[in-house]
C-alpha positions in Angstrom: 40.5 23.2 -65.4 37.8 24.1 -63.1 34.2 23.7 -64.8 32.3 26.5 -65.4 29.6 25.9 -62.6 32.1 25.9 -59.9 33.6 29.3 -60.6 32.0 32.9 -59.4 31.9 35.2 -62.1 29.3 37.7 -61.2 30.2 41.2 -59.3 26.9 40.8 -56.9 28.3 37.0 -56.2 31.8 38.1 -55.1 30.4 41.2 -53.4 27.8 39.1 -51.7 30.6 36.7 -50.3 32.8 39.5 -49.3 29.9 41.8 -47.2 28.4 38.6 -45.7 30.6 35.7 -45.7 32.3 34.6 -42.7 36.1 34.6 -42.9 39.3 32.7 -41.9 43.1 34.2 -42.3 46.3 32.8 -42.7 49.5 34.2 -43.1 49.6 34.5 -47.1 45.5 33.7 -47.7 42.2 34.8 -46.7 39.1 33.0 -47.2 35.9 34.1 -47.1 32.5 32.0 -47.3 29.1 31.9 -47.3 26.2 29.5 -48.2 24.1 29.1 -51.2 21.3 27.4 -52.5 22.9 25.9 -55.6 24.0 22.0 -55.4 27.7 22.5 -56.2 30.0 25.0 -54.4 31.6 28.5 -56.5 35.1 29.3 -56.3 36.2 32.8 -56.8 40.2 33.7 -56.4 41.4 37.4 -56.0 45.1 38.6 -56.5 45.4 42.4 -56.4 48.4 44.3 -57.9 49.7 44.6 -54.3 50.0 41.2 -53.9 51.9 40.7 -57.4 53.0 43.6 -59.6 53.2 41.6 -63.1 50.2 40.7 -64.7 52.1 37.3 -65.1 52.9 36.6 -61.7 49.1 37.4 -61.1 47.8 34.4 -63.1 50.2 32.5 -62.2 48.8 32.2 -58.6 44.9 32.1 -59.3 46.1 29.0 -62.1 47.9 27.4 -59.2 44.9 28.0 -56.7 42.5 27.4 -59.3 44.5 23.8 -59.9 44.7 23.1 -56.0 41.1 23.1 -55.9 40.6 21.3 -59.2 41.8 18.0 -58.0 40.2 18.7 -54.4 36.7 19.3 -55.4 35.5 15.5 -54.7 36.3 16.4 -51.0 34.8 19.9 -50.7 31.2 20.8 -48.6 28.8 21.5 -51.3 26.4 24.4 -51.1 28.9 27.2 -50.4 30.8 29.7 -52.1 34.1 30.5 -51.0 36.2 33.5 -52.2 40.1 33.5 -52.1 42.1 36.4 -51.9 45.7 36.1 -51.6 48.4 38.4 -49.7 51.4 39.9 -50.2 53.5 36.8 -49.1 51.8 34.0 -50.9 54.2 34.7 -54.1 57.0 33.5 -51.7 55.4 30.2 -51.4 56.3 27.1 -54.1 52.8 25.3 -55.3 53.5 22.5 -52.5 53.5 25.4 -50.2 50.5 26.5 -51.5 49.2 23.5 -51.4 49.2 22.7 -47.8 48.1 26.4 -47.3 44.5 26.0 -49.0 44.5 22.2 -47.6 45.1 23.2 -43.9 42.4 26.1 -44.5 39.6 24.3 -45.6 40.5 21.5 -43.1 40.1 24.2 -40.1 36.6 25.8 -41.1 35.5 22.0 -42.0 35.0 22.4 -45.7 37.6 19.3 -46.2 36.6 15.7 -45.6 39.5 13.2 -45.3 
């Protein structure tokens, strides 16, 4: 599970990251980021009802993001907060899929050390 100081809970933090973060898309994710002044980075995940109908299919996504980032948070930049939302075709992916997704998107905007 991720601890409670790397998740975003707030409104103003998630609105904050989406109105000023910078942004990167792929095909079935977008993530948007943005600095801040805390020594551990925030994670927030969004999955909107156009993405997944059931409520279940929902959760099941931001548990399999949310776990993806959970045994990758030794190798993540600290000091940012990063906002996941996930499209339409993500639910077509398998968690390996997935997987590789969030990997090869925090490798290209550098927030991934080897």
């Amino acid at each position: 599970m991720l601890p409670k100081e790397n998740r975003l809970t707030k409104k103003r933090d998630f609105e904050k990251v989406l109105k000023r973060g910078k942004g990167f898309k792929q095909k079935t994710l977008f993530l948007k980021t943005i600095e801040n002044d805390l020594p551990q980075s925030r994670f927030g995940i969004i999955v909107s009802k156009k993405t997944a109908r059931k409520a279940v299919d929902r959760n099941k996504i931001k548990r399999q993001i949310r776990e993806i980032i959970w045994k990758n948070i030794k190798k993540i930049r600290k000091g940012h907060d990063l906002v996941f939302i996930a499209w339409p075709l993500i639910k077509n992916e398998d968690y390996q899929g997935k997987l590789s997704i969030i990997e090869n998107s925090l490798q290209k905007i550098s927030f991934l050390e080897k």
